[in-house]
C-alpha positions as CSV (number, residue, x, y, z in Angstrom):
1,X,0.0,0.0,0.0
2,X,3.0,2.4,0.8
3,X,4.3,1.8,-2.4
4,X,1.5,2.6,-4.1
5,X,1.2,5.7,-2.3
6,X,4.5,6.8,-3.2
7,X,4.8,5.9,-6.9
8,X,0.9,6.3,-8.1
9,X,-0.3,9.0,-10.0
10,X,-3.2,11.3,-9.1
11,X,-5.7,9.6,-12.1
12,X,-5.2,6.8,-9.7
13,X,-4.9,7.7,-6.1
14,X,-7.9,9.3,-3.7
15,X,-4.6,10.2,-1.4
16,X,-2.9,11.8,-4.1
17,X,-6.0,13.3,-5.2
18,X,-6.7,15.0,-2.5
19,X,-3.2,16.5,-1.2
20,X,-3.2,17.9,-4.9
21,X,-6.6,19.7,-3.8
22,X,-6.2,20.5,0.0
23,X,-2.3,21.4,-0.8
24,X,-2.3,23.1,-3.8
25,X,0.3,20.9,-5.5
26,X,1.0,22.0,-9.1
27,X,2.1,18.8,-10.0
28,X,3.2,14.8,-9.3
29,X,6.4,15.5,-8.5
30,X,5.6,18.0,-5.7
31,X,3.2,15.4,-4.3
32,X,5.5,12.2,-4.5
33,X,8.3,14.8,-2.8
34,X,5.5,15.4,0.1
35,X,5.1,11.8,0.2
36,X,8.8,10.9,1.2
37,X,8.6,12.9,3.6
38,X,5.8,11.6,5.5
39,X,5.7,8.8,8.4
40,X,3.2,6.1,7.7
41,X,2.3,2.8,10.1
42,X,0.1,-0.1,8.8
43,X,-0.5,-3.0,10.6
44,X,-1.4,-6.2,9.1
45,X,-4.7,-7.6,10.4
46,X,-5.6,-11.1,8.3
47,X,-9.5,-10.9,9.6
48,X,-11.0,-9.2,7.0
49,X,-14.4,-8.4,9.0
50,X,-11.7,-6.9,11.4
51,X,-9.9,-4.7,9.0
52,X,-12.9,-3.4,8.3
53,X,-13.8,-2.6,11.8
54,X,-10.3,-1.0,13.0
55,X,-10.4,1.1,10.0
56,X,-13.9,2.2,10.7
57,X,-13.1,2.7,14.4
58,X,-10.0,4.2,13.6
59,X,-11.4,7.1,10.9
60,X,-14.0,8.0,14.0
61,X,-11.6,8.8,17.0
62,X,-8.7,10.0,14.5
63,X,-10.8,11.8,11.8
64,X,-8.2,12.6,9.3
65,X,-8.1,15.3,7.2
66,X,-8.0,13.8,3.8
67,X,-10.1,10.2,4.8
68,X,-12.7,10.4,1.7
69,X,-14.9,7.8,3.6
70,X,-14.7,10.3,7.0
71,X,-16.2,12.8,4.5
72,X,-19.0,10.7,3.2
C-alpha cells in the first residue's frame, strides 16, 4: 500500500488526489516529494471483517483530514 502511495499518479490515487486539492500541489512531483517525507504505520490484520472494523473505528476517534470515507 505504501508503495502505491508513493509511486501512483493522481488519475489513480484518492490520497494523491486529495493532497493535490487541500495542498495546492501544481504537480506529481511536488506530491511524490510530500510523500517521502511523511511517516506512515500499517499494521497487518488477516481478519478481513476486522480490518474493516479498526479502519472504521480508527477514521472516527482520528478523523483525518484527507479520509474520503470520513467525509461521506
Amino acid at each position: 500500500m505504501l508503495s502505491d502511495h508513493k509511486i501512483g499518479n493522481i488519475k489513480g490515487s484518492q490520497f494523491r488526489k486529495a493532497l493535490m486539492k487541500n495542498y495546492n500541489f501544481k504537480n506529481e512531483k511536488e506530491i511524490s516529494n510530500y510523500i517521502q517525507k511523511c511517516a506512515f504505520k500499517f499494521k497487518e490484520i488477516e481478519d478481513s471483517i476486522e480490518r474493516i472494523r479498526l479502519e472504521y473505528f480508527a477514521i472516527a476517534i482520528l478523523v483525518p483530514f484527507l479520509n474520503v470515507k470520513a467525509k461521506q
